[in-house]
N, C-alpha and C positions, 0 to 999 in steps of 0.2 A: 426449933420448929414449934413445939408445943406452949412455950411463952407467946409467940409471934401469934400464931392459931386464937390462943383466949383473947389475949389481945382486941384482935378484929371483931372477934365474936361481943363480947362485952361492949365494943365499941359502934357498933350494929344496933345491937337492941337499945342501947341509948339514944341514939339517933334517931332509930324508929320509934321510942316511945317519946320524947319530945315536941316531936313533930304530929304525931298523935294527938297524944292528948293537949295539945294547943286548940285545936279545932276553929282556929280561926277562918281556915280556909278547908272546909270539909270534903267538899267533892275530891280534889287532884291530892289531895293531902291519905286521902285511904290508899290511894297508889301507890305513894312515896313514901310512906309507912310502911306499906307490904313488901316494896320491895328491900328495905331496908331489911325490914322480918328475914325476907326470904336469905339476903346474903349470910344471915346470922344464920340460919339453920342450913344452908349450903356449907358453911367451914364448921358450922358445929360436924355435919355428915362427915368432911374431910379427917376432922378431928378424931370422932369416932376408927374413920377405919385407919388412921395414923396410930394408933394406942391398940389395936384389936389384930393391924396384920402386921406383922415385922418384916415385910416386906414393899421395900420402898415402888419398886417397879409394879406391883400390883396398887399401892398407894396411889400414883401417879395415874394409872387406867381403870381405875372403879370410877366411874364416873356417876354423880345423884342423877346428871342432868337437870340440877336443878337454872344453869346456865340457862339455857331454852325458855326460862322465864325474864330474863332481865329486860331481853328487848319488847316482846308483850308488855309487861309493865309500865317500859318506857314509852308509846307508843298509845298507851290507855291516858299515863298522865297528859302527854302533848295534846290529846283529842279532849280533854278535860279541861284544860286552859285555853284551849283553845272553845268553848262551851260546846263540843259534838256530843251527843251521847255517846254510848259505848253499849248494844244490845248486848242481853246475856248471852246469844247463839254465838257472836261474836266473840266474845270473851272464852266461849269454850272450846271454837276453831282455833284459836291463836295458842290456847293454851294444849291443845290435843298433842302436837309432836314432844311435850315434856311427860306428859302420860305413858306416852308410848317408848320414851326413852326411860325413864322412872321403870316402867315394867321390867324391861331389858334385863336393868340395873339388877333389880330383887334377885332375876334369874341367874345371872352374876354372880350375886351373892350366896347363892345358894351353890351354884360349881363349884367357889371359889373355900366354899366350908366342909366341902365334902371330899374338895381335893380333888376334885374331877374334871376340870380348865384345862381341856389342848389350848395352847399357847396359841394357833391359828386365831380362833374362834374369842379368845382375850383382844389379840390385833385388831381382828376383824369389826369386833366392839367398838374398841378403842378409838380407831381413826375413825369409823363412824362418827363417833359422836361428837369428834372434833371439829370433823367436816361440817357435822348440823350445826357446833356452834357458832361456826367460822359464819358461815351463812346467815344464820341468825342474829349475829350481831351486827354484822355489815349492811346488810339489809335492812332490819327494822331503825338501827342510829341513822342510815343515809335517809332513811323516809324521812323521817323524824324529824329531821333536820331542814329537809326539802319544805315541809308541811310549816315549820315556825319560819321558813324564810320566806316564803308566801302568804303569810296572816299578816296582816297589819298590826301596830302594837299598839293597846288600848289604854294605855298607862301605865306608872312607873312600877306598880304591882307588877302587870302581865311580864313586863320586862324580865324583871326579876326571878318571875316564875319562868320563864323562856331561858333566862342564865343557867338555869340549876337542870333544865330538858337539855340544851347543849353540852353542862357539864357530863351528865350521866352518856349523852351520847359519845360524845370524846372522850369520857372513858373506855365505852364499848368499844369500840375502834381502835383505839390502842390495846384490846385485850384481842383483837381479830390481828393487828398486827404480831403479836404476841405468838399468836398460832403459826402465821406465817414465818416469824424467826426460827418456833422451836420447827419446823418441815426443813428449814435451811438448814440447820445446827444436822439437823439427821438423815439430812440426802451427801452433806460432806463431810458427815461424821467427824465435826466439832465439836470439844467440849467446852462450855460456856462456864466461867467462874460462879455465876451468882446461877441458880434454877430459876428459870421465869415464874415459879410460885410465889417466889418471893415480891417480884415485881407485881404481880396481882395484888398482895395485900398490903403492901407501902401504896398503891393504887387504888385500893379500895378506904385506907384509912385518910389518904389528900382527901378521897372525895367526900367522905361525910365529914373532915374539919369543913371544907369551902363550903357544901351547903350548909349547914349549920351554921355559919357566918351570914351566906346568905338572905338565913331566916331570920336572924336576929338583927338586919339592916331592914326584911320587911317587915316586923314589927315596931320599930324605932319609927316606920315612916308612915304609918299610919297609928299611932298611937293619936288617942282623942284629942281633936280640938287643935292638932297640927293642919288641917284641912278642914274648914269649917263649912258643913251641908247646909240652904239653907235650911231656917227653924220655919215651923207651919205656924201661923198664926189665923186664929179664930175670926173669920169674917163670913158671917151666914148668908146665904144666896138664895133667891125665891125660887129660884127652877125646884130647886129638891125641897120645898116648903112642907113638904104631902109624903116626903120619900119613908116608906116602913122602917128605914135602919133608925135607932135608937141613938142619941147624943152618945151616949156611954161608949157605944158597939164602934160608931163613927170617932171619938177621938181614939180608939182601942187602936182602929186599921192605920190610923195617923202616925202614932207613935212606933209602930209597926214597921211604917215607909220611913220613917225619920231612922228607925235604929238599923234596918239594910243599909240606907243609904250613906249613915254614917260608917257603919261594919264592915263593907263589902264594895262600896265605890261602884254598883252592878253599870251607874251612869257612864264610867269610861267603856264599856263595851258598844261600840257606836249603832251595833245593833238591836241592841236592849230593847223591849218591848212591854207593853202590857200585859201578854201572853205569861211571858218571863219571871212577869212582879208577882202574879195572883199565884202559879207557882208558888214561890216562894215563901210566898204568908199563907197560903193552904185557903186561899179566899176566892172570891168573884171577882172579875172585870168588874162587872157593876159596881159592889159596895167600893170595891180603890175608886172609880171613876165618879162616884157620887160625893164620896169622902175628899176627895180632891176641890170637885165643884163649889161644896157645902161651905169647905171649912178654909179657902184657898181661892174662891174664883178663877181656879187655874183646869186646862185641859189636863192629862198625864204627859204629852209630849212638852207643853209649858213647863211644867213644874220638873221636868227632866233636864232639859235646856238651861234650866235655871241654877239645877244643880254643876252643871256643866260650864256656867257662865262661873258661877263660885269657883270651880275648884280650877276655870284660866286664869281668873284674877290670883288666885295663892298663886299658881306656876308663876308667874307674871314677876310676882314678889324675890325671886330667887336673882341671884345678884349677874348672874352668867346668861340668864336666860335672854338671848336676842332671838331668835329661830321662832316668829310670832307662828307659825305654818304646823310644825311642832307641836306647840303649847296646843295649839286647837287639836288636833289627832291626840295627843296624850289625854285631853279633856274630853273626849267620846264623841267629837264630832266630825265627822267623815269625809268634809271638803272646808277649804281654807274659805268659801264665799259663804256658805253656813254659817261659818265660825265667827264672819266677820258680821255679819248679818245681825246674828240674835245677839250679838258681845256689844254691837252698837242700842241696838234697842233696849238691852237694860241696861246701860250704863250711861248712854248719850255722846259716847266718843268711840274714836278705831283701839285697836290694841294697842295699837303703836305708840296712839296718843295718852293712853293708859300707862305705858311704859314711860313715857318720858315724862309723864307728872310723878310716877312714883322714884323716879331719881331726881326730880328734881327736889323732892321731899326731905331727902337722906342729906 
């Protein structure tokens, strides 16, 4: 048990610092971080009272409740790829019944050293908190799930990042089924060969190898220059002749929109906005919209489309790809007449017809 324990633990916080400190994907990436964190200090707790009580049966009903966080977690990341925010009042609703089970816990702990635990009031604990788990995970994984199968997918990132919210939810759920086995095992007073602890953490160690596989297929697939944004090229426009922002300040915000949009792909979100970009640079509507005009003759919704145009032409390139309906929704754009629309205006042909000269090429 205590080989098995470090194990996961050690396997945890690698996981979560990996994926940390990569920060490629920062928002949904502090979720998946923390929850990794948090697994690691939930079996570190186990650990502890495994080595401190020599008592397997109270091992088993001290509970951290640190459970009661997984599916908040899960349920922060999904709203995060999915671009929702996540208020903080929120954040401390969802987190409230782990507080209140955490407290429980202390008190627990404290009977439990003093030698002062009616066994009633241990039970009583006990299926509690299993019950809240049970519920917790079933719940927040079915949302979760509901919620990524009603989002559209914005490309092969979100995807990706949708693989690893299914995975963690299908783990929760198999940890709900878990609870309901061990209720069977002890309303027909069965004993079962293997203790379901162990099935948690051969369950917990699949799940950080596959995401971590994961992530290292989403960095393979956007590493530079495998999708090419287009580059901004210097063509000055009289409208902004008189405009206050400075040459310097104006290629500054360019190179700015050039390195999101090469970093971060924000164009496959089909509802990406202006609001969205100035965000992100810590800038004005204005200066992006001037610097655009200036240096680009192009609107922001142009020069979005365009990026968007680029990156159906790569999809296009892929040897499998016929599903031209596809291509346009993975490239940010929200109806297949859109798609065909602006894909003709910068290129001069259909997709289709785009497709059949690039094999006839090969």
């Amino acid at each position: 048990m205590g080989i098995m324990l470090t194990v996961v633990i050690l396997q945890a916080i690698t996981s979560g610092l990996l994926i940390f400190l990569n920060k490629r994907y920062k928002g949904e990436d502090l979720y998946l971080s923390l929850l990794f964190g948090l697994i690691a200090v939930h079996v570190t707790y186990k650990a502890l009272i495994y080595w401190l009580v020599d008592n397997m049966e109270i091992f088993d009903k001290l509970h951290g409740c640190f459970s009661l966080l997984y599916g908040p977690l899960l349920y922060f990341y999904v709203q995060s790829i999915r671009k929702r925010p996540v208020p903080i009042a929120q954040i401390i609703a969802h987190s409230t019944p782990f507080f209140i089970g955490f407290g429980l816990n202390i008190l627990m702990i404290i009977m439990v050293m003093t030698q002062n635990t009616p066994e009633m009031i241990m039970e009583l604990y006990h299926q509690g908190v299993i019950i809240a788990v049970f519920l917790s995970f079933t719940v927040y994984s079915t949302y979760s799930l509901f919620l990524l199968h009603h989002t559209p997918a914005t490309g092969p990132i979100y995807k990706q990042k949708a693989t690893i919210a299914r995975l963690i939810a299908s783990c929760n759920l198999l940890l709900s089924f878990l609870v309901l086995f061990g209720w069977a095992l002890l309303i027909w007073d069965v004993q079962f060969p293997v203790t379901t602890r162990y099935v948690y953490y051969f369950l917990m160690l699949g799940l950080f190898y596959s995401i971590i596989h994961i992530r290292t297929r989403m960095l393979i697939h956007t590493k530079p220059n495998q999708y090419d944004t287009p580059k901004i090229s210097i063509q000055p426009k009289e409208k902004y002749r008189n405009s206050k922002l400075s040459e310097k300040e104006l290629i500054q915000i360019l190179d700015q929109i050039n390195a999101v949009f090469q970093d971060k792909k924000p164009f496959l979100n089909p509802d990406f906005n202006l609001d969205q970009l100035a965000k992100e640079l810590d800038t004005s509507k204005v200066k992006i919209t001037q610097a655009l005009n200036i240096h680009l003759g192009q609107s922001f919704y142009q020069f979005v489309n365009s990026a968007r145009i680029e990156e159906s032409k790569n999809l296009l390139q892929r040897p499998n790809e016929d599903n031209l309906t596809v291509v346009g929704y993975e490239s940010g754009f929200k109806s297949k007449s859109t798609f065909y629309k602006y894909f003709k205006e910068a290129t001069g042909c259909s997709p289709s017809d785009y497709k059949k000269s690039l094999q006839l090429q090969t």
